[in-house]
C-alpha positions as CSV (number, residue, x, y, z in Angstrom):
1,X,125.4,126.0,107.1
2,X,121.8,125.4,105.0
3,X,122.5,127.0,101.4
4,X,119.7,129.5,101.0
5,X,116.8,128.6,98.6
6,X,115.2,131.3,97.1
7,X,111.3,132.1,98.3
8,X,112.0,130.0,101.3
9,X,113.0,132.0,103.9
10,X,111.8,131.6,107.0
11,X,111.8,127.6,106.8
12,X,114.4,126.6,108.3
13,X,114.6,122.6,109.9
14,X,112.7,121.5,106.2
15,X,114.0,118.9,104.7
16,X,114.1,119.4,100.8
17,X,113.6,116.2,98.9
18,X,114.4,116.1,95.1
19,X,112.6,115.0,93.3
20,X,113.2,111.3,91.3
21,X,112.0,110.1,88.0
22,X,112.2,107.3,86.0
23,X,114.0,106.8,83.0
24,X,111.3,107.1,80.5
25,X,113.7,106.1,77.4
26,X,114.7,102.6,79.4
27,X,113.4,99.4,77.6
28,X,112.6,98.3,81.7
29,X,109.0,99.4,81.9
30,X,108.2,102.6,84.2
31,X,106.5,99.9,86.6
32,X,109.8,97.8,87.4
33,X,111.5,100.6,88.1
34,X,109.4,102.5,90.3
35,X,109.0,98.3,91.8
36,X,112.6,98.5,92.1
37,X,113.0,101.9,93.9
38,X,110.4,101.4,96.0
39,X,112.0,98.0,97.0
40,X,115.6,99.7,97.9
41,X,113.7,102.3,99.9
42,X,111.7,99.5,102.0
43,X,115.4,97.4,102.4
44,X,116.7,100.4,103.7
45,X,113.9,100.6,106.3
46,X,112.2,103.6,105.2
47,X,108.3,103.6,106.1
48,X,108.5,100.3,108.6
49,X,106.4,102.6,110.8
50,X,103.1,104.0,109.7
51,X,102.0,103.6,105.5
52,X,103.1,103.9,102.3
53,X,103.1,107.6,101.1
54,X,99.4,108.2,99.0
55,X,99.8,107.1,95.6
56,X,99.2,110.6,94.4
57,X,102.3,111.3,96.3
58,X,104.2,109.0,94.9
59,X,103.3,109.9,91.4
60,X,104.0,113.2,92.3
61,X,107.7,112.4,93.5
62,X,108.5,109.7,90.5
63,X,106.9,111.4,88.0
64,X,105.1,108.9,86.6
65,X,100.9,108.3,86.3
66,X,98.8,106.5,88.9
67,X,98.3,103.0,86.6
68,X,102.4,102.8,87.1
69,X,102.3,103.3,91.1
70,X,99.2,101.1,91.1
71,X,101.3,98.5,88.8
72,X,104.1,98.5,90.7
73,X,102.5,98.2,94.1
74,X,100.7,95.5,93.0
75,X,104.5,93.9,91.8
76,X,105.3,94.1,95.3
77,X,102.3,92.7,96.8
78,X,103.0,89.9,94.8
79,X,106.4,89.7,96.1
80,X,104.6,89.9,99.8
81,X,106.6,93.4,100.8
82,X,103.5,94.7,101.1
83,X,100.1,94.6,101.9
84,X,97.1,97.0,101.7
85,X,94.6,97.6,104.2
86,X,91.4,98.8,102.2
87,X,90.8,102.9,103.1
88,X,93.5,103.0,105.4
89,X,96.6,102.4,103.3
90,X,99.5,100.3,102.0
91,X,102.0,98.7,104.5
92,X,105.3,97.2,104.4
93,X,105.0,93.3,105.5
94,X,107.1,92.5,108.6
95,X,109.9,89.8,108.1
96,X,108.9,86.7,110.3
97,X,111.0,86.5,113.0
98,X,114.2,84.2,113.2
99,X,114.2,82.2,115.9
């Protein structure tokens, strides 16, 4: 049974998502972590279809400013998990195929 959230009636088959932050008293910059979460979320196969959620979005769900999710997309670029596609969006890479 779905517990019942209040103002929400009415909703049902939503999925609630709570929302994550980073740990703003870490000496790991803001960047590496957002980088790192990002990372685990990609490994676990999360957006192989379709792009990256906006980065308003994604400051929006971290709590952090744009320069971070602009810092740490650009970490990942650099590691080649992903790749932008100017006005349409950012993508996760594909693995080469093993043959």
């Amino acid at each position: 049974m779905r517990p019942k959230l209040p103002g929400r009636q009415g909703l049902s088959g939503l999925i609630y998502v709570v929302s994550v932050t980073v740990d703003r008293g870490s000496p790991t910059p803001a960047y590496e972590q957002l980088a790192s979460a990002l990372r685990a979320r990609i490994a676990e196969g999360e957006w192989s279809h379709g792009p990256l959620p906006s980065v308003k979005a994604l400051q929006d769900d971290y709590g952090v400013g744009r320069e971070t999710v602009l810092r740490a997309i650009d970490t990942l670029r650099a590691e080649r998990l992903l790749f932008t596609v100017p006005r349409r969006g950012t993508y996760v890479a594909q693995a080469p195929e093993r043959r």
